[in-house]
C-alpha positions as CSV (number, residue, x, y, z in Angstrom):
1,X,21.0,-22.9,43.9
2,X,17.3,-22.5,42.7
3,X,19.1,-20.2,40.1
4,X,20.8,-22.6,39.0
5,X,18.2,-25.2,38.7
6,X,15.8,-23.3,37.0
7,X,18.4,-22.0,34.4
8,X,19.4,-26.0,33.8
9,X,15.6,-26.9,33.8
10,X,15.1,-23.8,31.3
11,X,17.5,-24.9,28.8
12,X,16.9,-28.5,29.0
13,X,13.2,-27.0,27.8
14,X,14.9,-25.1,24.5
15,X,16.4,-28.2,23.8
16,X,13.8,-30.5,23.9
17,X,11.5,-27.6,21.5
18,X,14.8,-27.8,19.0
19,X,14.5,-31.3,19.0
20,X,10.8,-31.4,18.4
21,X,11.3,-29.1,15.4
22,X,14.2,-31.4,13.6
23,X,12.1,-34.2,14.4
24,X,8.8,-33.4,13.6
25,X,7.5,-35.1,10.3
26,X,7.4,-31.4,7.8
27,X,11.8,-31.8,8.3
28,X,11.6,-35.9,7.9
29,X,13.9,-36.9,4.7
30,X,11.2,-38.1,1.7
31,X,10.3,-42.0,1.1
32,X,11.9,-44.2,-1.6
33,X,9.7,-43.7,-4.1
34,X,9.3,-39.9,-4.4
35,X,13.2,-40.1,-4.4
36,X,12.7,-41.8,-7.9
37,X,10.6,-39.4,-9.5
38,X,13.5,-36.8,-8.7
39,X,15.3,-39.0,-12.2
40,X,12.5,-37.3,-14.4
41,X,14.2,-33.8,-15.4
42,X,12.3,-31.4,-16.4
43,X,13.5,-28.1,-18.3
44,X,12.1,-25.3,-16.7
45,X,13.2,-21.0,-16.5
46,X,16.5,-22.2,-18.7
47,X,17.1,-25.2,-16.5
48,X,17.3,-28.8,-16.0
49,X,16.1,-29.8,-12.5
50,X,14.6,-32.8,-10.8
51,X,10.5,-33.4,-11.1
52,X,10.4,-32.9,-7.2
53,X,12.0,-29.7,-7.0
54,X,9.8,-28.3,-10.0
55,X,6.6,-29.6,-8.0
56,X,8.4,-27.9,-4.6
57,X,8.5,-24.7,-6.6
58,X,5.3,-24.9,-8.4
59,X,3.4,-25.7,-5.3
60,X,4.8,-22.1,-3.8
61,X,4.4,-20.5,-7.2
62,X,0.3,-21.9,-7.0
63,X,-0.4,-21.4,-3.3
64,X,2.3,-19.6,-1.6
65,X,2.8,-22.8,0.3
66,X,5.5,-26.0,0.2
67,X,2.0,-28.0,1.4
68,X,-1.8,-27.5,1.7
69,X,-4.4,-29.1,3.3
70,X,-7.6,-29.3,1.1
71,X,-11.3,-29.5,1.7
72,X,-11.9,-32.7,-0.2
73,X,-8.4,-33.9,-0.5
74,X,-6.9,-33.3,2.9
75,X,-2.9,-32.9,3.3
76,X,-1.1,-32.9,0.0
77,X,2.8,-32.2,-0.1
78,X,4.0,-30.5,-3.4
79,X,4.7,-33.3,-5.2
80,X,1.7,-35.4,-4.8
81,X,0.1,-32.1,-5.7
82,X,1.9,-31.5,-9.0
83,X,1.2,-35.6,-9.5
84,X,-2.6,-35.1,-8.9
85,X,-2.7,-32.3,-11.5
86,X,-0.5,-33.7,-13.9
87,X,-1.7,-37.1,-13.7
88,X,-5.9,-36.5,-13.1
89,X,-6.4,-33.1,-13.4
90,X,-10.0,-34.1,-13.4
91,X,-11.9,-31.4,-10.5
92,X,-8.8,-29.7,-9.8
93,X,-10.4,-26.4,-11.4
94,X,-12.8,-26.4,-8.2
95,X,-10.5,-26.4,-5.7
96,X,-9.4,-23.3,-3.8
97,X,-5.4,-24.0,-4.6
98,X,-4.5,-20.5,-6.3
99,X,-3.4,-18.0,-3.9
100,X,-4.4,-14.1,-4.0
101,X,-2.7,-12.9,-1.1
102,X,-2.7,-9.0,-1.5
103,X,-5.9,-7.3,-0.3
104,X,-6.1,-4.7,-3.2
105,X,-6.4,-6.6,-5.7
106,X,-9.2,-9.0,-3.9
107,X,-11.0,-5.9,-3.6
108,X,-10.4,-4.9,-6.9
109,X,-11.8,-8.1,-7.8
110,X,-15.2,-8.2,-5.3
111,X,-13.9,-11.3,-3.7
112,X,-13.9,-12.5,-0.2
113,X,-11.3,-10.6,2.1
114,X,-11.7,-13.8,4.3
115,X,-10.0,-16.2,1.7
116,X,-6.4,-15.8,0.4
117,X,-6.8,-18.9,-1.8
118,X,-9.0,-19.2,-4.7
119,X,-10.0,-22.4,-7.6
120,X,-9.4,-21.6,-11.3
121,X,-13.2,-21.6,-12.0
122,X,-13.5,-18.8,-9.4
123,X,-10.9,-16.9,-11.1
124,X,-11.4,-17.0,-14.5
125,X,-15.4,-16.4,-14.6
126,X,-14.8,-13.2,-12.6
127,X,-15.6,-10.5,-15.4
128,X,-14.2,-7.3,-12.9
129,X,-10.6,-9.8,-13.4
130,X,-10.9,-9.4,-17.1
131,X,-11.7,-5.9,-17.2
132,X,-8.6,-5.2,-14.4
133,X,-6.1,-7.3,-17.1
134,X,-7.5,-5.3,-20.4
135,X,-7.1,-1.9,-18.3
136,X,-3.7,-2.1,-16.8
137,X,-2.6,-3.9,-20.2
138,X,-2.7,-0.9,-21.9
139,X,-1.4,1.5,-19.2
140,X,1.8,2.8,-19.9
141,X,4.4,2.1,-17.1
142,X,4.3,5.3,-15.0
143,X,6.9,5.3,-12.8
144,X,5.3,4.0,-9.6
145,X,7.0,3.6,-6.4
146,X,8.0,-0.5,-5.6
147,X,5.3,-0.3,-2.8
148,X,2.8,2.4,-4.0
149,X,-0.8,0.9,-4.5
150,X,-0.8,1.0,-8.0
151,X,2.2,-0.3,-8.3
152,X,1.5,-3.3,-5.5
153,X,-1.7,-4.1,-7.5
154,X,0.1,-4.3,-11.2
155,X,2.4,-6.7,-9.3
156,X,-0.3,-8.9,-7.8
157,X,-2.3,-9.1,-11.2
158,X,0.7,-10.5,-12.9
159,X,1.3,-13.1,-10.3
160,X,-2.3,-13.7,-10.4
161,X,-2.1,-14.4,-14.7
162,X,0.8,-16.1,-13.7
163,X,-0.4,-18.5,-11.5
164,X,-3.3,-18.9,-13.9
165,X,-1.7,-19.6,-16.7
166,X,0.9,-22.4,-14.6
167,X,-2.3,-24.0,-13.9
168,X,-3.6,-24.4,-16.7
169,X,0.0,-25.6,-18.6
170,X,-0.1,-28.1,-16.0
171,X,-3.1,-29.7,-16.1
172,X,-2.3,-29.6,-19.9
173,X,0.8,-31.5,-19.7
174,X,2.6,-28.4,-21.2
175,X,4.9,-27.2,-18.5
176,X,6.3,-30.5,-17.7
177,X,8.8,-30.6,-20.8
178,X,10.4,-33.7,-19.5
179,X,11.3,-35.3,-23.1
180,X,15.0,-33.9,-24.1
181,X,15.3,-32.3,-27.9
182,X,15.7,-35.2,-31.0
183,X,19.9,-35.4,-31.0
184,X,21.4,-33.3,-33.3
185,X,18.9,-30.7,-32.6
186,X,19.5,-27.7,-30.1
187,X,16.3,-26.6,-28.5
188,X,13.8,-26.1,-25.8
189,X,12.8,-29.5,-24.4
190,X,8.8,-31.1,-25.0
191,X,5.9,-32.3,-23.1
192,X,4.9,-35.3,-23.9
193,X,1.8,-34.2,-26.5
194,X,4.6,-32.1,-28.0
195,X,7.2,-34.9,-28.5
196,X,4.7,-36.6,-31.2
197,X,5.8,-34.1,-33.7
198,X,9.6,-34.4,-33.2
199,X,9.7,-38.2,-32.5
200,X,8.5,-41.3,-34.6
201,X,5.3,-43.0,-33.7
202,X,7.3,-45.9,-32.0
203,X,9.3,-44.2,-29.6
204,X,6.2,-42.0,-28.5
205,X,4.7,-44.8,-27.9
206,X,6.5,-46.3,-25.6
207,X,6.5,-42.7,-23.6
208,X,2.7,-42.8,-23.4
209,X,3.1,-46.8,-22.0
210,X,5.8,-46.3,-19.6
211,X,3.8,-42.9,-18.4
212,X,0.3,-45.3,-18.4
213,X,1.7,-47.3,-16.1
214,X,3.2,-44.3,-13.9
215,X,-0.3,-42.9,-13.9
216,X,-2.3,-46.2,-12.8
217,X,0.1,-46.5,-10.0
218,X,0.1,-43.3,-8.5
219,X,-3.7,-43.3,-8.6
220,X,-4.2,-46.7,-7.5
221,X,-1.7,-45.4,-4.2
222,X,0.8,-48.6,-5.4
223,X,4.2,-46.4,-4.2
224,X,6.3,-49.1,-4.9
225,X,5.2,-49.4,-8.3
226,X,5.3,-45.7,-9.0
227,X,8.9,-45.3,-8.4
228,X,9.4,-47.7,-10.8
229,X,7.6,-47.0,-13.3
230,X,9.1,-43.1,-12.5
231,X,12.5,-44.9,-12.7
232,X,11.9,-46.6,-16.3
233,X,10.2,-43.4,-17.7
234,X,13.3,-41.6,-16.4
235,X,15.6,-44.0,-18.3
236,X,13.7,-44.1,-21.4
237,X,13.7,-40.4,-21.8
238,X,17.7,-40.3,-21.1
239,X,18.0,-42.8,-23.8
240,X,16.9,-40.4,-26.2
241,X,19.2,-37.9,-25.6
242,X,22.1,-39.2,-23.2
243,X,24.5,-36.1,-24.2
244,X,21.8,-33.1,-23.3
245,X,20.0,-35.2,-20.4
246,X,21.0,-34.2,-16.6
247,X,23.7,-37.2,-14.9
248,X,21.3,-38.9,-12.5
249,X,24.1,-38.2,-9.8
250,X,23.5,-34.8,-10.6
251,X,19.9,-34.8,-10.1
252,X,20.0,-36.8,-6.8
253,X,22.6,-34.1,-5.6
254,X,20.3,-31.4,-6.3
255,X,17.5,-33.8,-4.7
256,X,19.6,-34.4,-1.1
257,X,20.2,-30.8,-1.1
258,X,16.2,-30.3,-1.3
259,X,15.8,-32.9,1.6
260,X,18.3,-31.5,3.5
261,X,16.9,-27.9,3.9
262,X,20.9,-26.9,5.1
263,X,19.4,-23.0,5.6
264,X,16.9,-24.3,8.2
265,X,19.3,-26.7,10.0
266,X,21.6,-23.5,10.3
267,X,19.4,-21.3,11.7
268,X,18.6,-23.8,14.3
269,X,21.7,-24.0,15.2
270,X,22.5,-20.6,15.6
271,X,19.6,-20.1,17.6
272,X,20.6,-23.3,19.9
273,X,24.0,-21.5,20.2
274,X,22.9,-18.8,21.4
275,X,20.9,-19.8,24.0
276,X,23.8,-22.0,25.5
277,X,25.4,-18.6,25.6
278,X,23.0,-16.9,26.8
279,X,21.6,-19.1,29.5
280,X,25.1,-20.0,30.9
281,X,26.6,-16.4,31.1
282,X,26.9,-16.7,34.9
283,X,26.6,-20.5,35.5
284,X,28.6,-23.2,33.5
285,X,30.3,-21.1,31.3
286,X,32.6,-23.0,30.1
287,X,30.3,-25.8,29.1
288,X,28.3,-23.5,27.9
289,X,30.9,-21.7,25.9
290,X,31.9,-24.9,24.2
291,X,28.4,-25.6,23.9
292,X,28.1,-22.3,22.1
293,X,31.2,-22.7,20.0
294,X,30.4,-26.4,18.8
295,X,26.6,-25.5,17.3
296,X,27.7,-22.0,15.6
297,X,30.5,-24.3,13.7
298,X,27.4,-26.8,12.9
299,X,25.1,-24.4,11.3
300,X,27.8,-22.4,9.4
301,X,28.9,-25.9,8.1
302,X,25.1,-26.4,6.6
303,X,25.8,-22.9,5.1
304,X,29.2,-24.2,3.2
305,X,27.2,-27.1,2.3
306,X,24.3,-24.8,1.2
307,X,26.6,-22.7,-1.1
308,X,28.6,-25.4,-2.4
309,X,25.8,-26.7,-3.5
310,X,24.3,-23.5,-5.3
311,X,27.3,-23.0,-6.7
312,X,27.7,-26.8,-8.4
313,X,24.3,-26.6,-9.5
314,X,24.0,-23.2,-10.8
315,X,27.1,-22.5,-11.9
316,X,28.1,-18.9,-10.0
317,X,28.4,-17.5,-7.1
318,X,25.4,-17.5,-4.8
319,X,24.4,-13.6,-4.4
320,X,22.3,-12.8,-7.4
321,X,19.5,-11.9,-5.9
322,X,18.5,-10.3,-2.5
323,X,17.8,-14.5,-0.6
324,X,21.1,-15.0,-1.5
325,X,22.7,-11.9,-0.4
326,X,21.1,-12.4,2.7
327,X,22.1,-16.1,3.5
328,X,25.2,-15.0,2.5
329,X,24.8,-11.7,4.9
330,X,24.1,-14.5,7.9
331,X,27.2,-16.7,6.8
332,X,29.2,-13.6,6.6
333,X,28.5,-12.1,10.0
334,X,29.1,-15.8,11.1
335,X,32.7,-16.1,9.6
336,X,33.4,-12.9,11.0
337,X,32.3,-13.9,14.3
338,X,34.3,-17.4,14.6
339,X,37.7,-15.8,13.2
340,X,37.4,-13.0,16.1
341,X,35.9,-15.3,18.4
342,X,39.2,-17.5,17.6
343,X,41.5,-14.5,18.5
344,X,39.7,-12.9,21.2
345,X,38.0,-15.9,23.4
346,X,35.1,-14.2,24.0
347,X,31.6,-15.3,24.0
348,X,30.3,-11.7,23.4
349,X,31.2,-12.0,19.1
350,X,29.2,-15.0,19.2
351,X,26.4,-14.0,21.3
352,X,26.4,-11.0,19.3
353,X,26.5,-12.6,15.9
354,X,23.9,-15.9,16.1
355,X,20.5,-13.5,16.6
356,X,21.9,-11.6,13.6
357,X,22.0,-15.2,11.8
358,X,19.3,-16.2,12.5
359,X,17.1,-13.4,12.2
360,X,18.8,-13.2,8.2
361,X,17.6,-16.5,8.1
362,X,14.1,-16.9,9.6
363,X,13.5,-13.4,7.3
364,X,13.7,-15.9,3.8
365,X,12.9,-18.9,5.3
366,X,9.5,-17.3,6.3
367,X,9.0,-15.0,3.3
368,X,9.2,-17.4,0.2
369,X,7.7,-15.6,-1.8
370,X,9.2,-12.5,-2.1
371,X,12.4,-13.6,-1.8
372,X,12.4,-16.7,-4.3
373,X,15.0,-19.5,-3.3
374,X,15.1,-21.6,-6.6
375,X,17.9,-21.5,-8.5
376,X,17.7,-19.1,-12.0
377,X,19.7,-18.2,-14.5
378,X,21.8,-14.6,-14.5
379,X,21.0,-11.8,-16.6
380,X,22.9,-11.3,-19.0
381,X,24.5,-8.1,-17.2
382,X,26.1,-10.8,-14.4
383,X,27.1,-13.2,-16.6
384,X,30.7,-12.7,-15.8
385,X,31.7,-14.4,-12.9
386,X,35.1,-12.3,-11.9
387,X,33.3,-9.1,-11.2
388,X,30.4,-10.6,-9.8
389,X,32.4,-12.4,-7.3
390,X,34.5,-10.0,-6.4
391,X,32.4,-6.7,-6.6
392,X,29.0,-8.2,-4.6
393,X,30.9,-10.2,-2.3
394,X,32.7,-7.6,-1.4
395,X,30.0,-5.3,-0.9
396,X,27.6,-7.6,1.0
397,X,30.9,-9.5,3.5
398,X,30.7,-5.3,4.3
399,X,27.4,-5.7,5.2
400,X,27.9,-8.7,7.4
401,X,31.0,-7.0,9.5
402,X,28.2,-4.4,10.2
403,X,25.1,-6.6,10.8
404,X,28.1,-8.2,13.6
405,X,28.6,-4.6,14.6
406,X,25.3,-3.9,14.9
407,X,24.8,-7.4,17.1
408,X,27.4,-5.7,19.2
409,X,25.9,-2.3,19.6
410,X,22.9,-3.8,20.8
411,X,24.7,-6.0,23.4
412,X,26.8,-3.2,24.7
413,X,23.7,-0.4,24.9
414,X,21.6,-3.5,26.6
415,X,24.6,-4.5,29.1
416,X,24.9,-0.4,29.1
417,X,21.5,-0.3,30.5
418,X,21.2,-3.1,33.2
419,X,25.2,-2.2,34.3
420,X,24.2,1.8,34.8
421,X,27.5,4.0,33.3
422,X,30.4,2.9,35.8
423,X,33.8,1.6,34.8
424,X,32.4,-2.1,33.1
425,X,34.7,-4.4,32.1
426,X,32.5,-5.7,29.5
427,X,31.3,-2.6,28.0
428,X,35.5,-1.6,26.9
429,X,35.9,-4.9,25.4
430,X,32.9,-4.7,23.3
431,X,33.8,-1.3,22.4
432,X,36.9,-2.3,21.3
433,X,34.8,-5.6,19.4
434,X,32.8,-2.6,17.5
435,X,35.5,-1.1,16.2
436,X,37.5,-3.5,15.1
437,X,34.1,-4.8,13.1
438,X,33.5,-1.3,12.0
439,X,36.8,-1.1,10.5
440,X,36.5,-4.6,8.5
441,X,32.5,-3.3,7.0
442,X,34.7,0.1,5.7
443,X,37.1,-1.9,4.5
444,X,34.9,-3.8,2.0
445,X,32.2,-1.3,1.4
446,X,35.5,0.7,-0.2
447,X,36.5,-2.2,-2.3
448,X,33.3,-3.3,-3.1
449,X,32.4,0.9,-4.0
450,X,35.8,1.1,-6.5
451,X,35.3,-2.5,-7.9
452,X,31.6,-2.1,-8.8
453,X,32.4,1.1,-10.2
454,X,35.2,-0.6,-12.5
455,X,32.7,-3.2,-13.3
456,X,30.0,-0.1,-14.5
457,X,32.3,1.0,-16.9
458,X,32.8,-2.1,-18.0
459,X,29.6,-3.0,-18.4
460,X,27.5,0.3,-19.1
461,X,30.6,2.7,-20.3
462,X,30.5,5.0,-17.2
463,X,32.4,4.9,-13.9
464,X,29.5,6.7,-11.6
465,X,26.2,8.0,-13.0
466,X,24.7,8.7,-8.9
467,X,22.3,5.6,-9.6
468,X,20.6,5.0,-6.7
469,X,22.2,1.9,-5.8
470,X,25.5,3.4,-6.4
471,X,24.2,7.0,-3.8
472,X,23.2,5.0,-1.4
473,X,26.2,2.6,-1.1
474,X,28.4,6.1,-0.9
475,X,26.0,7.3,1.3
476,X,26.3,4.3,4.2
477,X,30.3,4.1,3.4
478,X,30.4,8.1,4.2
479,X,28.4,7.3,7.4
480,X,30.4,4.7,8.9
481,X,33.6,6.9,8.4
482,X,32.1,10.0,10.0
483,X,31.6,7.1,12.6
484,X,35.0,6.3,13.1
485,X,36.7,9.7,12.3
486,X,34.4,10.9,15.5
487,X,35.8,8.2,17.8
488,X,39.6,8.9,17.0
489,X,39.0,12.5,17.3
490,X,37.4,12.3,20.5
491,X,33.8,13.4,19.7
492,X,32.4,10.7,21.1
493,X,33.0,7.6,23.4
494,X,32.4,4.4,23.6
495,X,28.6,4.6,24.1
496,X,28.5,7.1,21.0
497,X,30.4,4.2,19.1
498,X,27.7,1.7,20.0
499,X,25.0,4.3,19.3
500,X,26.2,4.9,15.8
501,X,27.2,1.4,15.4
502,X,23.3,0.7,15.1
503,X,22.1,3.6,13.6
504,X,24.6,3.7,10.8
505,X,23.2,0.4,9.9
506,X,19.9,1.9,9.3
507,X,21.8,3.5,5.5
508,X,22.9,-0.3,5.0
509,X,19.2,-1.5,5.6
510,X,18.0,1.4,2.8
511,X,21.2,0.7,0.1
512,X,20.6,-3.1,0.5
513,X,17.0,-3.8,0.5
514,X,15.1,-0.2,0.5
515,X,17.0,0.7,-2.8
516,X,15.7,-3.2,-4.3
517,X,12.6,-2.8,-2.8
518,X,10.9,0.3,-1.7
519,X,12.5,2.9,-4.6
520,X,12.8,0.1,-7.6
521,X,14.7,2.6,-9.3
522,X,17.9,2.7,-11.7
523,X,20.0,0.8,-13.5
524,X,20.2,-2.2,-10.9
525,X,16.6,-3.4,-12.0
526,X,17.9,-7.2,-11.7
527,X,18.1,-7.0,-8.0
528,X,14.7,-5.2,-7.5
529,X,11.9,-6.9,-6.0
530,X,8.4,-6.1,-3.6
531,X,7.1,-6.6,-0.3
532,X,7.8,-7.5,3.2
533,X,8.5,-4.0,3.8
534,X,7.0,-4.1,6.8
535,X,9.1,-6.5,9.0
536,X,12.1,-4.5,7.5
537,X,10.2,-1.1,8.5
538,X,9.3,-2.8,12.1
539,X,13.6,-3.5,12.9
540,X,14.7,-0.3,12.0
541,X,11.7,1.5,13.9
542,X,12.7,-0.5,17.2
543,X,16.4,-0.1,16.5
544,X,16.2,3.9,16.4
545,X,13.7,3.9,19.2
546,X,16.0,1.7,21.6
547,X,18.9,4.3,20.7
548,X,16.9,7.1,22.1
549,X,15.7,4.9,24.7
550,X,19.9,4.9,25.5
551,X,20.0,8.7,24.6
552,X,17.6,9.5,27.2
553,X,18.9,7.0,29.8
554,X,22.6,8.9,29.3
555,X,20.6,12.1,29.7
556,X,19.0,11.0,32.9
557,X,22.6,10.3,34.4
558,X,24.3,13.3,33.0
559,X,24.1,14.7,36.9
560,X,25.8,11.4,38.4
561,X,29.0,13.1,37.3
562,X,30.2,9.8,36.4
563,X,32.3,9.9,32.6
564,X,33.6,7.1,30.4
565,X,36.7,5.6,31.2
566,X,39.5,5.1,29.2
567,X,39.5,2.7,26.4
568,X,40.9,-1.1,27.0
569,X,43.8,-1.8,25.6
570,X,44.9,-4.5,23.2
571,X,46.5,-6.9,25.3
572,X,44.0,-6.8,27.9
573,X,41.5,-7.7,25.3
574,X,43.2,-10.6,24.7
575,X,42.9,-11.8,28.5
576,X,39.3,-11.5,28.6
């Protein structure tokens, strides 16, 4: 009974902390009045969006952070930020706001290890800065390694210049080209001190009133009056260009998706789910269970939401770059997860699948800038929406059956563990679990192997060229059918099949993200990207060292005389 009582107290505890986290004010929907400044479109990296979300992704872009708390200035969200600097940029070059987050390059540079954040005036009187820019200016590109230090350095300088130069465009007024192009004209769209050359004196004019009055309102703290006067500027500007200016249902779509923050939701969900599971594996399970069931179906219904609204707003499918392929990695091993769970009846695919989820998610969530969640435009080698859809999705729905197989190994090595090597119950059905997922992954990884090799030719004129992209994607699908050849011809067991289960998913990890990230090599260059090599590092590290931790266990109860048993079958599968 005490048992019991403390496992009710226990989750009662996690609820309440999930609570506290959807509650607390950072996830709190945005007031009235900022909602009207997300009318004002601004162009922006070959896109129209709404003011807020080009403040949400300049504040990361500046500081590496969706808020920052300030001296002089206290708590500022991004939009009052990008307000502040747009509208009284006046002291804004003294205050530590631009972030220099990679040791080498503050060394490099003589400043403070202490700080990460840095003001403009800091920055561009430092002379050893200059001297760093004009020297690996004229380097030629040598070839480094994605995380080598040169190579991490070059990268940090240019997102230095680059936050630099975002600065100074917006204190300017240059970066926000909120004024649409004259009509009958196709081009890029103006500040405001642009819009005096392309617009007669009249109708700038009336710009600089309407964004007089937005200005004296936001200083003077008048919300009320700001959103107006947002909302007037906003109409004024569509009025010059109704045909090439965003639908304001548009832009408050993109807004509530902002607000919404779907990915977070999901991931709390997940988590939530699988505690339920976990917690009532021996003591209301079947509240638990529907528990379970009820907020894994939430969060993957905040990721359709998610995607369908990527896909509205950018206009493709949502894996062109490695945050989306790993959402879309969570949502996968989710799907997968639900359709078994719906055949089999077995809490084990979900309890398997919702750490995998969430851990995909808490990865970008936490890492925003290295994996970049605004929306971009495709290069121009994925600008054909067939073969991206069908080639990547393929590949990476692969991945997911595997990141579900790999939840699975896990469970059945851990259950493998605490249960010793006796005839389990448990441990046959998720053996059979594994290789049903293993099977599904294969199937994928082939299609997705063949189609992306149809698409090379059609793209680059060759079927297979052993890019490394394309090696390492052979090398993971030749891995998980040695895998499975092995089980049907007996050279290993169901523990084996769990064993492999997790380290074949070590050649996913390296074709996925240590091909993108750590190599930065071949003709894939779209995809590549830097950093948080470490966490990635850290999960395969404890996942090959808890699969000797099994190996040795086995070889400690080799003398116990005690084999595997014979597989489950089908049917009794289904009566679990």
């Amino acid at each position: 009974m005490s048992r019991q009582l403390m496992r009710a107290v226990f989750l009662s505890l996690s609820w309440f902390f999930f609570l506290r986290i959807l509650c607390s004010p950072d996830a709190a929907a945005q007031t009235g009045w900022e909602r009207d400044f997300a009318q004002i479109a601004v162009q922006d990296h070959g896109r129209k969006k709404p003011l807020t979300s080009f403040a949400s992704e300049s504040c990361l872009l500046l500081s590496g952070k969706q808020s920052l708390v300030l001296p002089n200035r206290g708590k500022m969200e991004s939009l009052p930020l990008l307000l502040s600097l747009w509208l009284s940029p006046e002291g804004w070059e003294k205050e530590p706001i631009l972030l220099v987050g990679e040791p080498l390059l503050r060394e490099a540079l003589g400043l403070p290890a202490s700080r990460t954040r840095f003001s403009f005036d800091e920055l561009k009187g430092n002379q050893a800065l200059r001297a760093l820019t004009l020297r690996l200016g004229a380097r030629e590109t040598a070839g480094d390694a994605q995380d080598s230090p040169q190579a991490r350095l070059e990268r940090a300088l240019r997102g230095l210049t680059e936050r630099m130069d975002l600065f100074s465009r917006i204190v300017s007024g240059e970066a926000l080209t909120i004024v649409p192009e004259p009509e009958g004209t196709d081009g890029r769209w103006l500040s405001l001190p642009e819009a005096k050359a392309a617009y007669p004196p009249e109708v700038t004019a009336k710009l600089d009133l309407l964004w007089e009055r937005m200005r004296a309102a936001v200083l003077s703290k008048n919300q009320r009056e700001a959103g107006m006067a947002a909302s007037a500027l906003a109409q004024e500007l569509r009025s010059l260009n109704p045909s090439r200016y965003p639908d304001a249902g548009k832009l408050r779509f993109e807004e509530t998706y902002r607000e919404l923050r779907p990915w977070q939701w999901a991931w709390i969900c997940y988590a939530a789910s699988a505690i339920s599971l976990a917690l009532t594996a021996a003591w209301g399970r079947r509240i638990g269970y529907g528990l379970g069931w009820a907020l894994a179906l939430a969060g993957f219904l905040f990721q359709i939401y998610g995607f369908a609204c990527r896909i509205v707003l950018a206009g493709r499918p949502p894996v062109t770059n490695m945050y989306e392929s790993i959402i879309w990695v969570a949502f996968g091993v989710v799907f997968f997860a639900l359709v078994l769970e719906a055949i089999y009846r077995s809490r084990y695919l979900l309890l398997a699948a919702m750490p995998i989820a969430v851990l995909c998610l808490l990865f970008v969530q936490t890492q925003p800038l290295i994996f970049d969640p605004s929306l971009q435009p495709l290069v121009p080698v994925l600008r054909n929406n067939f073969w991206l859809t069908v080639h990547v999705l393929s590949v990476t729905l692969s991945y997911a059956a595997f990141g579900l197989a790999l939840g699975l190994g896990d469970l059945y090595l851990w259950r493998w563990l605490r249960l010793g090597s006796g005839r389990k119950r448990g441990e046959h059905v998720l053996a059979q679990y594994i290789y049903r997922c293993l099977q599904i992954g294969v199937f994928f990884l082939a299609t997705g192997v063949v189609l992306g090799a149809v698409w090379a030719n059609y793209s680059w004129g060759r079927f297979w060229d052993w890019d490394p992209k394309e090696t390492w994607a052979l090398v993971a699908l030749l891995c998980y059918l040695a895998l499975l050849h092995g089980r049907i011809a007996g050279w290993w067991g169901e523990l084996g099949l769990a064993a492999g289960s997790v380290l074949c998913f070590l050649s996913v990890l390296m074709a996925w993200y240590g091909v993108n990230f750590v190599l930065g090599k071949g003709l894939h260059s779209y995809g590549f990207g830097s950093g948080a090599v470490g966490p990635v590092a850290a999960f395969a590290l404890a996942q090959f060292l808890f699969v000797l931790w099994c190996g040795w266990a086995a070889w400690q109860r080799r003398g116990d005389g005690k084999g595997e048993a014979a597989p489950i079958s089908a049917s009794e599968i289904g009566r679990s």
